[in-house]
N, C-alpha and C positions, 0 to 999 in steps of 0.2 A: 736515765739521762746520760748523755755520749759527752765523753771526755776530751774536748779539740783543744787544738795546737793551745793557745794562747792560754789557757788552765794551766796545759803544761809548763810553758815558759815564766808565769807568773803566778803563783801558788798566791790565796787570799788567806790562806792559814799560816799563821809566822812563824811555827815550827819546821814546815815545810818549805818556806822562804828562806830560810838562815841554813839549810844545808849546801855546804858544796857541790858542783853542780853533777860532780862524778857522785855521791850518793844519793842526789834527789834521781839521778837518771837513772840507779838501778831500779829504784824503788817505782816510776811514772809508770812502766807498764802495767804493774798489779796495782795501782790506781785508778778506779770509779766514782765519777763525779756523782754523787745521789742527794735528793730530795730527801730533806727528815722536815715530818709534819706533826703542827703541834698535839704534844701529849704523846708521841711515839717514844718507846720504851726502845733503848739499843741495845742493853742487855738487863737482867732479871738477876735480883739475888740468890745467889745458891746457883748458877746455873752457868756453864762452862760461856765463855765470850769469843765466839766463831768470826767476829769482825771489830778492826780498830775503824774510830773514825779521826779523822782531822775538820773540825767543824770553820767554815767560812764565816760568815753572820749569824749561823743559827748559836742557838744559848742551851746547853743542856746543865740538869743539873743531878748530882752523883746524891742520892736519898739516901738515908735511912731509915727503915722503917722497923720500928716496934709491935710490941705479940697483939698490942689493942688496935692496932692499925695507924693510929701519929705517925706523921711522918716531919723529919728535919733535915734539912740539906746542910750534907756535909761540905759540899766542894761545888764550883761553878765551873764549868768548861765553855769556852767560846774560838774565835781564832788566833787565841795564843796559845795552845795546845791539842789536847789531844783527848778521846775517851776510848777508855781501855788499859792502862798501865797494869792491872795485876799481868797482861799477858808479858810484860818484859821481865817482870819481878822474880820467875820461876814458877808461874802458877797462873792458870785464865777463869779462878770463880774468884768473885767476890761478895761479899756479904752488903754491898750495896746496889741501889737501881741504877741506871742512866736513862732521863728522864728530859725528852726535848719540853722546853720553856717558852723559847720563841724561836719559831720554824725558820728555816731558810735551807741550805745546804750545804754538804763533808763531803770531802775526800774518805774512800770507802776501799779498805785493805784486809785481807785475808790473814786471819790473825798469826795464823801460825809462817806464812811467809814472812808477816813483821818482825814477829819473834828471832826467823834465821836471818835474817837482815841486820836487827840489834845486836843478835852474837857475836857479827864480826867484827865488831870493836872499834868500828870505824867514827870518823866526827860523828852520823847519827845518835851512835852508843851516848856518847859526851852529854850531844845536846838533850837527848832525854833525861839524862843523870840528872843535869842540872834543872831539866824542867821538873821532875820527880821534887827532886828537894825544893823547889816553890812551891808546888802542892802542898809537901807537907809543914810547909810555913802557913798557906792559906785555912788548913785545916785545924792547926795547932792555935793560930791566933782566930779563928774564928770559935774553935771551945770556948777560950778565955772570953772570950767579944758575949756570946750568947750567955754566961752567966753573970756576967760584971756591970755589962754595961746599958744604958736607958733604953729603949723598945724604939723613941723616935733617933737616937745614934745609930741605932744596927739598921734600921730601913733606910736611911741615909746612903751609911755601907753601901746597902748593899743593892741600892737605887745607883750610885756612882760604878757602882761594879759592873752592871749591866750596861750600863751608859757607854762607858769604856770598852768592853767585847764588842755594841754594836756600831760605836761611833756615831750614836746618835742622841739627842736628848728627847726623844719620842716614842716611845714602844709602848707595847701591848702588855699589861700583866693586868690578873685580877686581883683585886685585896683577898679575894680567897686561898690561890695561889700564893701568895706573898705568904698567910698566913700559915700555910704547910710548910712552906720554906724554912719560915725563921721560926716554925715550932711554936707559935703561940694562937691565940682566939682570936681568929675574922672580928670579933670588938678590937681588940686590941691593934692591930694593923690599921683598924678604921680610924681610931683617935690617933695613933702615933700619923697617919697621912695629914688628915685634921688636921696637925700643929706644925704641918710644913706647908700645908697648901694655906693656912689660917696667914701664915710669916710671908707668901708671895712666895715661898722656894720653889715649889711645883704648883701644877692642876692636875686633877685628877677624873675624867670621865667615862664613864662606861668600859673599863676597863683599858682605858690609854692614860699612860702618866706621860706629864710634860716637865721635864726640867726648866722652869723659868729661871733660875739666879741657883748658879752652878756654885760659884764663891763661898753663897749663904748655905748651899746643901754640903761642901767640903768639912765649912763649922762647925756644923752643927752633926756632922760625922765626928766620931771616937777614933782616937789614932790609929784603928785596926786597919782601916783603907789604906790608908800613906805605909803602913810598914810592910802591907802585903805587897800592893805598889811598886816601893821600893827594892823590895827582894826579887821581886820578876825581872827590873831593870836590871838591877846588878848581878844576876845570874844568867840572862840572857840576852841582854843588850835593848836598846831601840826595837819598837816596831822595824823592822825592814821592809823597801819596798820592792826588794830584785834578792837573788840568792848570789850566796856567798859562790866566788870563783875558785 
C-alpha cells in the first residue's frame, strides 16, 4: 500500500501525531503505510524484529506464550503507540509475540533505522520514553488485574480498552480469542459475556460485540482501566489531531 501526501501530513497513529514536525519529517521517508491482516504475527518470540510498526485502527496484541502452548496477553497495542519497543531498549528479540487482533493498518519502519533515529536524543527519544513507561504501567497493573480481580471486571477492561484504540463500540472479537487473551477457558469468557450481555451492557453475536451502555461497562470494570487510562493521559497528553510544531 503507497504512502500519499495526506498520511503524511496527518499520521492516524498518536505517537506519530505528537512529534514535532522537524522529527516526524526525518522519519516520513522510511515510512510504509501497510495492511496488517487478521491473525498476522509482526514478530515471533525468540526471533530478532526486522520492522517497527505504528498501528492506525488495527489492534495487536503482545502474547505470551507457555511450554504447553496457553497463551495470555501481556500488553495491547493500537494507535496510541507502537510494536516493537525491545528495538529501542538495546536489544530487537523478545520473548513475546505480536499478534494482530483486529485488522486494519501501520505505518511500517525498518527497525534498525528507528533504532538511529531514537539515538539521537531528540523529542522522538522523550516521547517513547514516556510511552515505554505507560507500557510498563499497562503490564504491571494488568499482573495484579488478572490475579486479583472477578473474570466479568477484567472483560469489561479489557472490552473498554479495545473500544478506545478503535473508537468504536463495535468490533469483531471471538469468545475464543478473548479467552486466549485473558488466559482463562472459552466457559469462562462465555459466562463472564453472559452477565454483561444478561445486565444490557453489551450484545454479543457471531463474533461481534456491541457496547450498548458504556457507563454500565466502566462499573462494572475494576479500577485497572481508569488507572492505565490515566497514566497514558498524564504521560502523553490528549489524543492529538495534527503534530506538534
Amino acid at each position: 500500500m503507497s504512502l500519499d501526501k495526506n498520511t503524511l501530513e496527518q499520521p492516524a497513529n498518536n505517537l506519530l501525531a505528537a512529534l514535532p514536525d522537524s522529527d516526524y519529517e526525518r522519519l516520513a521517508p522510511h515510512l510504509k503505510l501497510v495492511s496488517l491482516s487478521n491473525r498476522q504475527i509482526l514478530h515471533e518470540a525468540g526471533e530478532p524484529i526486522a520492522q517497527v510498526y505504528f498501528p492506525n485502527k488495527a489492534v495487536v496484541s503482545i502474547i505470551t506464550t507457555m511450554e504447553d502452548g496457553s497463551t495470555v496477553e501481556a500488553g495491547l497495542v493500537s494507535n496510541e503507540g507502537m510494536v516493537g519497543i525491545p528495538v529501542i531498549l538495546g536489544d530487537s528479540i523478545t520473548t513475546t509475540t505480536a499478534l494482530v487482533q483486529i485488522p486494519d493498518s501501520a505505518m511500517q519502519m525498518d527497525a534498525n533505522i528507528f533504532r538511529s533515529e531514537f539515538n539521537r536524543g531528540t523529542a522522538l527519544q522523550n516521547l517513547l520514553l514516556r510511552y515505554v513507561q505507560g507500557v510498563y504501567t499497562q503490564i504491571a497493573q494488568g499482573s495484579a488485574c488478572n490475579r486479583l480481580h472477578k473474570l466479568e471486571s477484567r472483560l469489561a477492561r479489557w472490552l473498554l480498552t479495545v473500544s478506545d484504540r478503535l473508537e468504536s463500540e463495535e468490533f469483531p472479537l471471538t469468545q475464543e480469542f478473548i479467552s486466549q487473551m485473558l488466559g482463562v477457558r472459552r466457559a469462562g469468557v462465555t459466562e463472564a459475556a453472559n452477565i454483561l450481555s444478561e445486565a444490557g451492557i453489551i450484545t454479543y453475536h457471531r463474533g461481534q460485540i456491541n457496547i450498548l451502555n458504556r457507563e454500565a461497562l466502566e462499573k462494572t470494570s475494576c479500577e485497572c482501566y481508569q488507572i492505565i487510562e490515566n497514566e497514558y493521559i498524564r504521560l502523553l497528553g490528549n489524543k492529538p489531531n495534527k503534530r506538534k510544531k
